[in-house]
VOGU-3710 file (C-alpha; in Angstrom, 3 decimals, decimal comma):
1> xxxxxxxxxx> 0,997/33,112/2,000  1,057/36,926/2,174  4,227/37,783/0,166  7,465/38,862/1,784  9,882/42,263/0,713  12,905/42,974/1,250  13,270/46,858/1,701  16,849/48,530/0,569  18,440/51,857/1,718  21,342/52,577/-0,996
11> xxxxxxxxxx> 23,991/54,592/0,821  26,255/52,548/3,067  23,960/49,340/2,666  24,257/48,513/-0,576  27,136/50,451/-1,686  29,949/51,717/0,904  29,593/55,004/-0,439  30,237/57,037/2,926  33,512/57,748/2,564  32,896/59,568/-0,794
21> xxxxxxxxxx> 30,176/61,523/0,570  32,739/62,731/3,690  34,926/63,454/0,828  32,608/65,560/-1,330  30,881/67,628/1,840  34,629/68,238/3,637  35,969/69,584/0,294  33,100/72,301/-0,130  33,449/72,769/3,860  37,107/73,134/3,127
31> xxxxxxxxxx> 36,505/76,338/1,140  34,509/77,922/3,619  37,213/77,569/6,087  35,560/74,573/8,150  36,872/70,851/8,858  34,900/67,846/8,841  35,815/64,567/10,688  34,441/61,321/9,695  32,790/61,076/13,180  31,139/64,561/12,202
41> xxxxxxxxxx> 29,925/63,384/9,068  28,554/60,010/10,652  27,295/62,050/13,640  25,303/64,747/11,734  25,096/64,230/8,118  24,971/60,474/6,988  21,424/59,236/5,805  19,809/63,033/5,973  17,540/64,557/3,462  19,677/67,357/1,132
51> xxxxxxxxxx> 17,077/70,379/2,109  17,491/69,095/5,805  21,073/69,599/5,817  20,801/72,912/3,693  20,533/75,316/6,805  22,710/72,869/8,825  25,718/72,957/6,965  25,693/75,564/4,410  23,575/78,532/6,216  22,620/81,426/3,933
61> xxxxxxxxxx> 23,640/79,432/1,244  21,211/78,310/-1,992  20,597/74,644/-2,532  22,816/74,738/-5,743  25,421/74,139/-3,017  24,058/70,534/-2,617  23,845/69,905/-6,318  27,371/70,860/-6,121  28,181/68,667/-3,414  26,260/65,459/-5,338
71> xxxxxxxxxx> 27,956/66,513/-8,893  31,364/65,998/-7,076  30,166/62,345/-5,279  29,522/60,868/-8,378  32,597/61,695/-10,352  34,625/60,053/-7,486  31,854/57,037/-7,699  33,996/54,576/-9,657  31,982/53,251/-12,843  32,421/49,596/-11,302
81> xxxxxxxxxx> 32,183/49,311/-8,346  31,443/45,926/-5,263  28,469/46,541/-3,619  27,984/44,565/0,203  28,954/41,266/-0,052  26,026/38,847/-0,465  23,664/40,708/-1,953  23,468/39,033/-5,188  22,865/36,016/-2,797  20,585/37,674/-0,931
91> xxxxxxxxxx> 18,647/38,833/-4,061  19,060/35,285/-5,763  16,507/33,901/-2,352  14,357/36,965/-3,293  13,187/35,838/-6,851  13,253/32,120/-5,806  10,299/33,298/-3,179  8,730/35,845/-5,515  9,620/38,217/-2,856  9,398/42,131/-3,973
101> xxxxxxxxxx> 12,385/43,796/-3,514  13,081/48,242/-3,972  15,144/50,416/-3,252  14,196/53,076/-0,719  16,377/56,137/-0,530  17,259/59,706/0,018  19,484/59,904/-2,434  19,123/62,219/-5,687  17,396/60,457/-8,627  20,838/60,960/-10,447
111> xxxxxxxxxx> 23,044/59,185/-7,264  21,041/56,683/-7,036  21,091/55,518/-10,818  24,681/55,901/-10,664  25,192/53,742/-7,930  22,432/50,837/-9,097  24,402/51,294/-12,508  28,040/50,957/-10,774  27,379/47,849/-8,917  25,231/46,577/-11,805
121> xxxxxxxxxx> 22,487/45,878/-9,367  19,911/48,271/-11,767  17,849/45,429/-13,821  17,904/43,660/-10,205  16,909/46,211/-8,180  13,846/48,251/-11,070  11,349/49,669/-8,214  13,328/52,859/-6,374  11,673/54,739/-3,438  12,586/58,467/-3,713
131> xxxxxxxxxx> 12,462/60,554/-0,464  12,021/63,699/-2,467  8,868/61,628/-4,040  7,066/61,311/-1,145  5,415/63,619/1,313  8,003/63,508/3,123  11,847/61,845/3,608  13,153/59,865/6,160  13,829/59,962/8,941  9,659/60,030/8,428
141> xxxxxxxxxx> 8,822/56,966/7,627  6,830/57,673/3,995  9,276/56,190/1,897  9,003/52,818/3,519  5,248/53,009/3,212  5,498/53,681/-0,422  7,396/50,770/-0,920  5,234/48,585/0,460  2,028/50,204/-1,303  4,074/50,033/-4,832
151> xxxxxxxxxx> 5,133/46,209/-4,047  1,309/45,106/-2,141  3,101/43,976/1,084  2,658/44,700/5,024  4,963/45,570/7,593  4,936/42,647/9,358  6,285/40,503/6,068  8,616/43,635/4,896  12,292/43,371/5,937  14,441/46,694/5,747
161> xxxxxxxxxx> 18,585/47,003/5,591  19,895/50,658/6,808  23,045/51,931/8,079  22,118/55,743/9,575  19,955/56,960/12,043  17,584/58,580/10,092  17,148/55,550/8,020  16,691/53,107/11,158  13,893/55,276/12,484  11,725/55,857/9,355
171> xxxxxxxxxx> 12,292/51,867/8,798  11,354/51,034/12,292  8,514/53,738/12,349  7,385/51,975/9,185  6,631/49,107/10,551  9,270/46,587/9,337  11,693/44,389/11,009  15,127/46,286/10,487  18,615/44,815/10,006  21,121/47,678/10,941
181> xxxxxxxxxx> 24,647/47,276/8,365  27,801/48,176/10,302  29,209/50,018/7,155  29,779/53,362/9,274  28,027/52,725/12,953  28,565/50,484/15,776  26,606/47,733/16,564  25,393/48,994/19,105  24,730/52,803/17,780  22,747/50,384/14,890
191> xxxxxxxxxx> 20,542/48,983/17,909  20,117/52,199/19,464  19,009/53,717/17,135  16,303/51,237/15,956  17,875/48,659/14,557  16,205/44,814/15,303  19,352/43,361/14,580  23,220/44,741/13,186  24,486/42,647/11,138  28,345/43,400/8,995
201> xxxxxxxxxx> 26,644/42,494/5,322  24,054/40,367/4,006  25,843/37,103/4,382  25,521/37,196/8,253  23,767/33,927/9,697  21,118/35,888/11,560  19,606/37,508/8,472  19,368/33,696/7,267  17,557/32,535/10,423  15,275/34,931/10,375
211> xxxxxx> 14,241/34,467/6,629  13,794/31,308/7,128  11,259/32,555/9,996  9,139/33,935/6,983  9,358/30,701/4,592  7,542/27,516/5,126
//
């Protein structure tokens, strides 16, 4: 049988990282004289590519702004923190089906070892997509395609987790059945925006049903 995967966005799926990223991008705002709302952040920021959001939020401005920005995420990033409940679970039925398993992210190289690292999910989770690695970020869908080059599957047998819009259309566009996490958006903002399914964390019964859809 053609092997399954099991296709992992980082921010807001598998840690609940948002509200340190609002944090982090409201205090350099701050400085500059602006405000930003967690329904700002969630509306125009979450899941975006840095150099997308360079010209966006800090016009005029060098990237260094952004390295700022990440520098400041991870010293509020806790060193232990719990990532989305059942995914230890979830990644238990992964090795018993010898089903590959990566990371696939925007994130900086740096965040997203500090995050794997904080919710020791690192020696689970080796194989990490990097948007700035591939032609091109999400919302494109090139990560996701990477992922399932790097692990030999295809789309049809590759399930994705995301929480933002840019993340629900690259995994949609790549092909994937997508299970939206309600970490920051509605249900039904998860749906519209590509989403198969929302679901509130990996222990939901309709993730189960339809793995069991993939297993004999």
């Amino acid at each position: 049988m053609t092997r399954i995967a099991l296709l992992f966005d980082l921010d807001g799926t598998l840690v609940d990282s948002d509200p340190l990223h609002h944090a982090a991008f409201a205090d350099l705002l701050a400085e500059r004289g602006r405000e930003l709302t967690i329904e700002e952040y969630r509306t125009s920021i979450m899941g975006l590519h840095n150099p997308d959001l360079l010209e966006r939020m800090f016009p005029g401005e060098d990237i260094s702004i952004l390295d700022r920005k990440e520098a400041m995420f991870r010293e509020r990033l806790a060193d232990s923190v719990d990532p989305i409940p059942g995914i230890h679970e979830l990644l238990d039925w992964a090795e018993a089906q010898d089903a590959g398993v990566a990371v696939v992210t925007n994130a900086p190289r740096d965040n997203a070892a500090a995050m794997l690292a904080a919710t020791s999910l690192a020696h689970r989770l080796p194989t990490v997509i990097l948007g700035d690695e591939c032609a091109r970020a999400k919302p494109y869908p090139d990560p996701y395609q990477e992922a399932m080059r790097r692990l030999g599957v295809t789309p049809s047998r590759s399930v994705a987790f995301e929480d933002s819009r840019s993340g629900l259309r690259a995994a949609r566009a790549s092909g994937a059945h997508v299970f939206g996490i309600m970490s920051g958006l509605t249900r039904d903002e998860l749906t519209g925006a590509g989403a198969h399914e929302a679901i509130p964390d990996f222990t939901a019964p309709a993730l189960w049903a339809y793995l069991e859809t993939l297993t004999p």
